[in-house]
C-alpha positions as CSV (number, residue, x, y, z in Angstrom):
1,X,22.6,-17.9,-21.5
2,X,24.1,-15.0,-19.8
3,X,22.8,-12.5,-22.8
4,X,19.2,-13.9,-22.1
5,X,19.6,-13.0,-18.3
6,X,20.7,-9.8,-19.1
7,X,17.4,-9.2,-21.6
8,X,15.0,-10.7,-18.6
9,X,16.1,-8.3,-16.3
10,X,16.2,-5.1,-18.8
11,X,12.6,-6.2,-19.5
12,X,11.7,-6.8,-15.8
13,X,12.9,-3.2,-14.9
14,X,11.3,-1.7,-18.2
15,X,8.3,-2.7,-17.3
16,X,8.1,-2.9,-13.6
17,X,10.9,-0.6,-12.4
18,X,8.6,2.7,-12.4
19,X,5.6,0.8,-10.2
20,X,4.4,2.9,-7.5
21,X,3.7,1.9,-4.5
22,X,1.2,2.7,-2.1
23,X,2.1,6.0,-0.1
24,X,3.0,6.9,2.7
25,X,-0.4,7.5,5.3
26,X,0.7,10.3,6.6
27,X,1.3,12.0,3.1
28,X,-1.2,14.6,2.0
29,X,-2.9,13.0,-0.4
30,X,-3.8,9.4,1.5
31,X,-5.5,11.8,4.2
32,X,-7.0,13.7,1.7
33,X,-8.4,10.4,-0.1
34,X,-9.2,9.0,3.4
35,X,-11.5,12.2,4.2
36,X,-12.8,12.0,0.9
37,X,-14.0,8.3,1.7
38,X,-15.1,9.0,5.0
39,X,-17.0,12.0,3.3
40,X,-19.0,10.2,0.4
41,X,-19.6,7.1,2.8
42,X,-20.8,9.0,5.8
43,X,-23.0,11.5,3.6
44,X,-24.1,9.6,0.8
45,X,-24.8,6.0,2.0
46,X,-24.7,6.8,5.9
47,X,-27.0,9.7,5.6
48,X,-28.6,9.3,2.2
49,X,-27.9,12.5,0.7
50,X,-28.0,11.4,-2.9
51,X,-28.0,15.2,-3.9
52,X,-24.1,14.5,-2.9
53,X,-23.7,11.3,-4.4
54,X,-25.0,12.1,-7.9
55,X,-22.1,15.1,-7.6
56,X,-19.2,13.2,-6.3
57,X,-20.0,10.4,-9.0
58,X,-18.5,10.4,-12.6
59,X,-20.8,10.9,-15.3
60,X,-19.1,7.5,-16.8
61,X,-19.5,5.3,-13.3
62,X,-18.6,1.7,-13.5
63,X,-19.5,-0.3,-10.7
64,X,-18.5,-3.9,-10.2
65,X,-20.4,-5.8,-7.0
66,X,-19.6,-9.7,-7.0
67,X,-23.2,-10.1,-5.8
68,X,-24.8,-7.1,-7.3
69,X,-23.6,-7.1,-10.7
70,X,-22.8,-4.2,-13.0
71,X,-23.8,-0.7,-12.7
72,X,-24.0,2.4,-14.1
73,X,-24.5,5.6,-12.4
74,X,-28.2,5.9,-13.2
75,X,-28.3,2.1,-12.0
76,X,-26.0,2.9,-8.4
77,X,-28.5,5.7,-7.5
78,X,-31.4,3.9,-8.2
79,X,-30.2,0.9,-6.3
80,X,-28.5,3.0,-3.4
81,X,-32.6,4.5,-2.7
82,X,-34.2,1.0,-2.9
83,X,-31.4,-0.7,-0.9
84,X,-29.6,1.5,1.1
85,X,-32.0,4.5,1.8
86,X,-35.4,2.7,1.6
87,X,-35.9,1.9,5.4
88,X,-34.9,4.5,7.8
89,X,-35.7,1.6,10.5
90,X,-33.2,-0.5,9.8
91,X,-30.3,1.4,8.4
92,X,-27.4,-0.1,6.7
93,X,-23.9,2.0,7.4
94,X,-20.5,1.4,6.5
95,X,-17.4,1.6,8.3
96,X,-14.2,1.2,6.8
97,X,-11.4,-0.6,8.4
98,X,-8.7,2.6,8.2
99,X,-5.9,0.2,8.9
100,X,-6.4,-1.5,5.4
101,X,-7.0,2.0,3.2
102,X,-4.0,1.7,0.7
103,X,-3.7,4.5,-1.8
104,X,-1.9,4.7,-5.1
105,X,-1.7,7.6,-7.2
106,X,-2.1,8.0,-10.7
107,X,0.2,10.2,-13.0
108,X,-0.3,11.3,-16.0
109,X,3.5,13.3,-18.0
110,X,4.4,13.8,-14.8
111,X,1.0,15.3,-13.6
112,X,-1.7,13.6,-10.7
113,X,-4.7,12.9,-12.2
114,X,-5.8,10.4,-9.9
115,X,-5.8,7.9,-7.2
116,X,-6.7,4.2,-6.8
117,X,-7.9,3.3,-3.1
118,X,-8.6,-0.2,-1.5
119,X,-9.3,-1.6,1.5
120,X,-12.2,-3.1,3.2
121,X,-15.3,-2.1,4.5
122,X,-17.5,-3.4,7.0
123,X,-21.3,-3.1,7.3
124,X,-24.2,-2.5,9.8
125,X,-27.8,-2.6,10.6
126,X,-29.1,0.1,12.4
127,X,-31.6,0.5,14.3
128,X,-33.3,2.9,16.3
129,X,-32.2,3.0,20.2
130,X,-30.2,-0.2,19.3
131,X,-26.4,-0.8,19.2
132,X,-25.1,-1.5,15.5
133,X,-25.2,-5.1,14.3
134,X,-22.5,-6.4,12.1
135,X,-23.8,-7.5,8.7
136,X,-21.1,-8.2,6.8
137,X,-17.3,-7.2,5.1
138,X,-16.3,-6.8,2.0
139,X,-13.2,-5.4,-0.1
140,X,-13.1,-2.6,-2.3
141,X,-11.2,-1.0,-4.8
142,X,-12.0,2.8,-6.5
143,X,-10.7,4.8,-8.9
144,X,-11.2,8.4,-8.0
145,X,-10.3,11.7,-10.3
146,X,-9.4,15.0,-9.7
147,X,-11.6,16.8,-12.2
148,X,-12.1,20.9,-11.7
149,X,-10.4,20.8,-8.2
150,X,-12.9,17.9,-6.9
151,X,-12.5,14.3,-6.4
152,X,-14.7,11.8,-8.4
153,X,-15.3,8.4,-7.9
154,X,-15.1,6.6,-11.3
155,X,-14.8,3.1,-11.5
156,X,-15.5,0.4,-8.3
157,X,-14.9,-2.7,-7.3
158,X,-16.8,-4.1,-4.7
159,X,-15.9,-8.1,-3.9
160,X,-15.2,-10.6,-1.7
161,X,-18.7,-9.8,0.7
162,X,-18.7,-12.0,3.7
């Protein structure tokens, strides 16, 4: 029995002994991934400036939404015009909740490559000369890359809207 113990454990740590866990929110590269959020979400869906999004956005974009279904980047910038950018009268924005933001990096030999973020998200109507009206939460998870210097977002999951 002992012998079987002993191969549990050697397997446990093989496999889960180099996990990383989320870092430190005052390390370089969680602010740097929280601007970058606050960036693409304030400019690109906030502000509609799909000239931004279709540059901050891989190529390769998969998008996951539990109500939305599955898109691709052509799909995501077509949908964020009709749905997001459509009626400057009644705005949606989104406002993350900066106390869940979690980040995670991603290492390739030794080298960052990339990030994972989560958190949640919450989202508002808004309308002119009127306060902001809750609409909803959700949670999220991206992938983002560091390709030529520049942060992508390449893969999203967007679930759990409320």
């Amino acid at each position: 029995m002992p012998k079987k113990l002993n191969i549990i454990i050697f397997m446990l740590f093989f496999f889960f002994g180099n996990v990383t866990a989320q870092i430190d929110k005052k390390s370089p590269l969680f602010l740097e991934l929280k601007k970058q959020d606050s960036l693409f979400f304030e400019r690109g869906f906030n502000n509609c400036d799909i000239t931004y999004l279709e540059k901050s956005i891989d190529e390769n974009l998969k998008f996951y939404h539990d109500k939305g279904g599955f898109q691709d980047k052509k799909l995501f910038l077509e949908r964020t015009k009709q749905n997001i950018c459509s009626n400057p009268s009644q705005k949606p924005i989104r406002k993350v909740i900066e106390s869940s933001l979690e980040v995670f990096p991603l290492y390739n030999n030794g080298e960052l490559y990339g990030a994972i973020q989560s958190g949640e998200h919450q989202f508002y109507i808004r309308e002119k000369n009127k306060k902001d009206v809750l609409g909803g939460k959700a949670k999220f998870t991206s992938v983002w890359i560091k390709k030529n210097g520049s942060w992508v977002l390449s893969d999203v999951l967007s679930y759990n809207h409320q």
